[in-house]
C-alpha positions, 0 to 999 in steps of 0.5 A: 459518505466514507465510513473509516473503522473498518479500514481502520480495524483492518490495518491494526488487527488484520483484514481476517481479524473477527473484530475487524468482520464484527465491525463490518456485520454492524457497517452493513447493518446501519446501510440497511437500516439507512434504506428506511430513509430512502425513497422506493427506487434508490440505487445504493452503491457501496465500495471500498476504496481498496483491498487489503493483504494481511501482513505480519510485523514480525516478519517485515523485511527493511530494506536497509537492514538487508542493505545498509548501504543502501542509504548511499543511492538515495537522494536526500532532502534538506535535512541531509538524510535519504528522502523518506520513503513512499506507499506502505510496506506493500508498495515501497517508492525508493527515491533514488539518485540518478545513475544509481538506479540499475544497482538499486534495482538489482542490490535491493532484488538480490537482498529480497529475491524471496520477498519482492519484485523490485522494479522501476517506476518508469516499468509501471508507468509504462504498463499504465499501473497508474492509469492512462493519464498521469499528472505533470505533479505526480511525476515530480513527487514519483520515486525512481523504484518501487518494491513490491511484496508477494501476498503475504509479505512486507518491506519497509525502511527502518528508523526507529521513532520514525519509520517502523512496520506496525500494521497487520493488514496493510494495501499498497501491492498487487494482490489480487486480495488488494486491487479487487474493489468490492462493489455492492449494488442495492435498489431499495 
């Protein structure tokens, strides 16, 4: 079963905010409660399906703030304007034209050098950030360069009414605080 709220309170609030750990005491306390339920010898597994870094709106970085031309290496969708970006503020996917990529890259880590590693795509496919098998699917939807934030940090493209950074606690990076899953094991 999933259970949402904790996720939930954890991107609006923060993964340190108090309401967000009252949230998971009272969790915990149900799946307790649930043993009653379940015959001697139950193996019970409870895991996350993410971790979680906390971020800050106020200090999000948009990458087409600090590159206004950016917009012009982006491939774009019927609409004419650049394709919408991909992941969270704590993974941003770039879709980018081809022939552009290597200015990208290099243009967007200039602008973010304190903030994030910017890489290609093709880099993490190589290194199996995506697993060992990836889908023909996945790669017809893969952006061209991911921008990845430090711990901490948060990059995002801004377009008011329809792409803004809200959140406190977002996943998406590589943190250890992200990419570590919890994995409770409980007979009862």
């Amino acid at each position: 079963m999933y259970l949402p709220s904790f996720d939930a309170l954890m991107h609006v609030l923060g993964p340190e905010s108090p309401d967000a750990y009252s949230e998971l005491v009272t969790l915990l306390g149900q799946i307790e409660d649930g043993f009653a339920l379940a015959p001697d010898g139950t193996l019970l597994l409870v895991v996350s399906d993410h971790g979680m870094s906390p971020v800050s709106p106020e200090r999000t970085t948009y990458v087409n703030v600090a590159w206004p031309e950016l917009e012009q290496h982006l491939r774009r969708g019927a609409d004419g304007k650049p394709l919408a970006p991909g992941g969270s503020c704590r993974d941003l996917f770039l879709h980018v034209l081809p022939g552009h990529v290597d200015e990208v890259v290099s243009g967007v880590s200039e602008r973010l050098a304190e903030v994030a590693d910017v890489v290609e795509t093709r880099t993490l496919l190589e290194e199996g950030a995506f697993g060992e098998e990836v889908s023909g699917a996945f790669l017809a939807r893969l952006a061209e360069v991911v921008v990845l934030p430090r711990p901490g940090e948060a990059a995002w493209w801004l377009e008011p009414g329809r792409f803004e950074q809200t959140f406190f606690g977002q996943h998406g990076g590589r943190s250890a605080d992200e990419v570590e899953i919890p994995l409770l094991a409980l007979v009862v």
